[in-house]
C-alpha positions in Angstrom: -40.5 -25.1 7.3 -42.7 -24.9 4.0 -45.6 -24.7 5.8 -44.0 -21.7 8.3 -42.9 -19.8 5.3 -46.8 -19.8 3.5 -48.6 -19.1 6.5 -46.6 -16.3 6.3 -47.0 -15.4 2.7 -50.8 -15.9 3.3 -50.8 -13.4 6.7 -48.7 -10.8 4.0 -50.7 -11.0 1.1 -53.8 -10.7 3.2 -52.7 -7.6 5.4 -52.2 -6.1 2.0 -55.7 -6.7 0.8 -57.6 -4.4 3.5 -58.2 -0.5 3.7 -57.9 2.0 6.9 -60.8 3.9 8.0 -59.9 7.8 7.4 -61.9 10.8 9.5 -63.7 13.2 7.6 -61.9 15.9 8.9 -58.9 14.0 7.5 -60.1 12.6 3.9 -59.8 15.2 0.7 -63.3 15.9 -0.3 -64.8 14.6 -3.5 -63.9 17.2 -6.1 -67.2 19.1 -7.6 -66.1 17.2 -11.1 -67.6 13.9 -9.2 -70.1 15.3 -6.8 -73.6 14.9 -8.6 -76.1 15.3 -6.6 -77.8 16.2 -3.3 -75.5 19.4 -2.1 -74.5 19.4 1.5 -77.9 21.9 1.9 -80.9 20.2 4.1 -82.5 19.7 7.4 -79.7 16.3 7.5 -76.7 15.5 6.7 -75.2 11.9 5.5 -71.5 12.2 5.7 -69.5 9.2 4.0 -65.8 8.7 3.4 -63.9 6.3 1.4 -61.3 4.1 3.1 -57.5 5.4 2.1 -55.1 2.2 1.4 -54.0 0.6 -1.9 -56.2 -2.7 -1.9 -59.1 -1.2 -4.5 -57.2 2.6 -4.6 -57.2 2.1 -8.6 -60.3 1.9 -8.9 -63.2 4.9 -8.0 -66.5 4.1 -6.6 -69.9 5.4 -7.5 -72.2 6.5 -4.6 -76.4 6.1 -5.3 -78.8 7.6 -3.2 -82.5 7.0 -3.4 -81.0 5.8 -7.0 -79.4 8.6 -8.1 -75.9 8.7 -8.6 -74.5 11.2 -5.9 -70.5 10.8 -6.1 -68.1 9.0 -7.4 -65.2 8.6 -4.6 -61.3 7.9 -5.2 -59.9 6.4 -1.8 -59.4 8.4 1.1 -62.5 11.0 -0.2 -64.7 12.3 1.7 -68.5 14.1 0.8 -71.3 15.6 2.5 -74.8 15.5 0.9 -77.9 17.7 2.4 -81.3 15.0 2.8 -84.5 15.1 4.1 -85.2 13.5 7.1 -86.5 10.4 6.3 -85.6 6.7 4.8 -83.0 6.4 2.6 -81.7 3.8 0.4 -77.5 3.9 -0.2 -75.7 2.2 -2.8 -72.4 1.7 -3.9 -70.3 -0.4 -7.2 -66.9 0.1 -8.6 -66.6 3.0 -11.7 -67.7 1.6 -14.9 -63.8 1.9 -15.8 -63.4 -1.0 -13.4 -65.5 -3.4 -15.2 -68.9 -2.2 -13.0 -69.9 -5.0 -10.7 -72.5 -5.5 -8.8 -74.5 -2.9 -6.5 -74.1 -3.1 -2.5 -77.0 -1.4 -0.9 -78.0 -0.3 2.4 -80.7 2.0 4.3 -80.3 5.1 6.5 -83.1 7.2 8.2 -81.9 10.4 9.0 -84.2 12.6 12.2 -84.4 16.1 11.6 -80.8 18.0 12.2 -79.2 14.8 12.4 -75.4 13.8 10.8 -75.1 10.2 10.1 -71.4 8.7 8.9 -71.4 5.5 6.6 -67.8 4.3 5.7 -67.0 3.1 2.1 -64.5 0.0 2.3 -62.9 -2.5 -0.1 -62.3 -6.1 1.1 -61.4 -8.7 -1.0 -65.0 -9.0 -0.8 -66.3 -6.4 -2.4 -67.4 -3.0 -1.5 -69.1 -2.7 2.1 -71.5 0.1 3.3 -71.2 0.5 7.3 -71.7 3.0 10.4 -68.7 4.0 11.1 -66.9 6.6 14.0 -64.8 8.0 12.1 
């Protein structure tokens, strides 16, 4: 019976520790207060949004591109940044307010015209970059 109730506990306390993809239509943009850099003007468009869900939610995340810091995104946010077509590199880490931690990076290469979409998640983890069609 022990064993029946903490499999249990375990399946709870797990289902608790994962975030829902949110559509960009759907997500609140990233207010201008956190939106640093590349505006949504160029021939390309990389569109990412934040998972909503409470597992991470206190926490904001910062957004790099080609090394720059971009955004910083609470969950369920949303932002659209204007590239050149080309070879990016993407980056993400928790807000220094949550301690920092360590940089997850990716790369996208944008054609000319083209919208890419990149999710933002939190797993127990850590913060994971990935397509997404949402």
């Amino acid at each position: 019976m022990r064993r029946i109730l903490m499999m249990g506990l375990v399946s709870f306390l797990l289902s608790g520790c994962s975030t829902s993809p949110i559509s960009a239509s759907n997500a609140d943009p990233v207010p201008p207060s956190r939106f640093f850099a590349f505006s949504s003007n160029g021939s390309s468009q990389l569109v990412v949004t934040r998972d909503s869900g409470m597992f991470g939610a206190g926490c904001n995340h910062r957004f790099y591109i080609d090394g720059t810091l971009a955004a910083e995104f609470a969950a369920g946010e949303v932002a659209r940044f204007g590239l050149a077509p080309g070879k990016h590199v993407i980056g993400a880490k928790p807000s220094a307010a949550c301690g920092g931690g360590g940089l997850v990076e990716t790369e996208v290469d944008l054609k000319v015209g083209e919208s890419v979409r990149r999710r933002l998640s939190v797993t127990p983890g850590g913060i994971t970059i990935t397509p997404t069609a949402y």
